[in-house]
N, C-alpha and C positions, 0 to 999 in steps of 0.2 A: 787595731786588734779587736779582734769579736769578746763581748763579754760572755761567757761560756750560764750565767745565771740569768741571762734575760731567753737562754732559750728553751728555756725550766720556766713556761706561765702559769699561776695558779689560776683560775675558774671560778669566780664565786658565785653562789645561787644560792638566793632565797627558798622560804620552807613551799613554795610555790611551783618549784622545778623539781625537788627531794624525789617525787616518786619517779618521776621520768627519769634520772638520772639512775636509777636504783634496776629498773631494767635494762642499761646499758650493759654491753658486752665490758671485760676487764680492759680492753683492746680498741678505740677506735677511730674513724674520719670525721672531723666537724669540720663544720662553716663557719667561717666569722661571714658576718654582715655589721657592719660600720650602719650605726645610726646616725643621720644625719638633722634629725632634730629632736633630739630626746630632752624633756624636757628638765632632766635632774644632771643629767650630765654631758658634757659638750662633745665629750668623746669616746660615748659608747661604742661599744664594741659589743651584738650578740654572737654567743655561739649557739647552732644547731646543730641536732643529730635527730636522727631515726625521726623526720619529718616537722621537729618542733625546735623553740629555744628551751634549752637546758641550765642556760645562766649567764654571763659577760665576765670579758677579762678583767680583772682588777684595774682598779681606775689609776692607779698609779703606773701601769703601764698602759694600760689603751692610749694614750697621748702621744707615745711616737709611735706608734702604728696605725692612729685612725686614718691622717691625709694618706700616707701611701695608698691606703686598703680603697677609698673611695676614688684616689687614680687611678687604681688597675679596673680594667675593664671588664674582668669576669672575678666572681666571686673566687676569696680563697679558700683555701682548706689544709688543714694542717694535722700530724697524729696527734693522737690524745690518748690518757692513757686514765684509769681512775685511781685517786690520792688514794696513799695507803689509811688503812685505822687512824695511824698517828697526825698524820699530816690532816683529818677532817679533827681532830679532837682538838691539834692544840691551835687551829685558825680558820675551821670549817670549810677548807677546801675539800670542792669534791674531784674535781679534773685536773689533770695536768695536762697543758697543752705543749707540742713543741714548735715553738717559732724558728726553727733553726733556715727555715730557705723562706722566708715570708720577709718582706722590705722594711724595712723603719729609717724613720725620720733623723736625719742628723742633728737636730732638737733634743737636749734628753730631758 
């Protein structure tokens, strides 16, 4: 059975990505790209939009989605949507991403 809360990803980004994410539409398409040797964490995951990274999926999920994401052959892409007021106030997300048709790892 699908857990209906891993397909609700939050986005974290440093005060690094704040303005790029701030001219995003309310609405939009990213890129995960799987980092494959990052050096703080083993299963990065960045997301892109409008040409740049914007931030990475929280680390507690990038871990059953990094192996899928670097076996498929072309990059993926997923909606996104940007966290309400509340949702950046009480945990500083700024994106919600939806993983609902993207692979994960039978790992949890």
């Amino acid at each position: 059975m699908t857990q209906p809360s891993l397909h609700r990803i939050p986005m974290v980004a440093g005060l690094a990505y704040i303005e790029r994410i701030r001219r995003l539409p309310s609405q939009l398409t990213v890129t995960l790209q799987p980092e494959r040797e990052d050096r703080y964490f083993l299963h990065a995951i960045a997301v892109l939009a409008d040409g740049g990274k914007v931030g990475y999926v929280a680390p507690e999920i990038a871990r059953r989605y990094h192996a899928p994401m670097l076996a498929h052959p072309a990059p993926l892409t997923c909606p996104a949507r940007r966290a309400s007021i509340s949702d950046h106030q009480a945990s500083g997300v700024e994106l919600i991403l939806d993983f609902s048709d993207l692979p994960v790892s039978a790992e949890p």
